[in-house]
N, C-alpha and C positions, 0 to 999 in steps of 0.2 A: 524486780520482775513483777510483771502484770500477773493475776492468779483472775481468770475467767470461772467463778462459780457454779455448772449449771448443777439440776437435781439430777438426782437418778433416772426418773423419769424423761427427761428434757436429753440426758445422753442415751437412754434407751432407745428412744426415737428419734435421733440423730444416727445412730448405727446401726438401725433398721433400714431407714432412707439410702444410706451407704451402703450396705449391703446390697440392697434392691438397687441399685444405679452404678455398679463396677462390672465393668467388662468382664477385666480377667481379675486374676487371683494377685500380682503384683501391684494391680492398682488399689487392689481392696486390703491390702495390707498397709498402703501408704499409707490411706485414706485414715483409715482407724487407728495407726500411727499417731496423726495428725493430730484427731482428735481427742486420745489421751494425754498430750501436754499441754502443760500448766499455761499455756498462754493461746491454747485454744478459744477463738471466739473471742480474740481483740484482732483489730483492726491494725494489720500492719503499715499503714498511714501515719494516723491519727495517732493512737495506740487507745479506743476507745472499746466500747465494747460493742461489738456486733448484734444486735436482735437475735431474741432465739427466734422468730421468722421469717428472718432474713435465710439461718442459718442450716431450719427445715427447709426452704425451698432450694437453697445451696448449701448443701456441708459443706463444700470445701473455700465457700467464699473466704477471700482473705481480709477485703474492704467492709466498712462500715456503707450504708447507705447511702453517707454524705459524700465520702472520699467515692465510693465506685459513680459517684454523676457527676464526678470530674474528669475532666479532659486530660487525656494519660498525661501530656506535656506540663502541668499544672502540678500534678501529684510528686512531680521529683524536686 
């Protein structure tokens, strides 16, 4: 298993961002869910690691950069 490293910091402001962007309280449970496992912030493509600002402007981006400017048909 992939193990995405971020700091304290780096998931501080990842769960700020999340917080600030969920509708409701299911969604914001996901979300932060999400981004406490250990394979948060790889690229389920690739299996690379996603930019932490890729990942500020999207938490819940799944894709790396390279894989999301690919054509969905390509990706499978």
């Amino acid at each position: 298993m992939h193990y995405r490293y971020l700091t304290l910091e780096q998931r501080d402001t990842l769960e700020a961002e999340i917080r600030a962007r969920s509708a409701s309280e299911p969604a914001l449970q996901r979300a932060l869910r999400q981004l406490h496992q250990p394979d948060y912030g790889v690229c389920i493509e690739c299996g690379k690691d996603i930019a932490f600002v890729r990942l500020a402007g999207d938490p819940e981006a799944l894709h790396c950069a390279d894989c999301a400017r690919l054509p969905v048909t390509r990706r499978q």
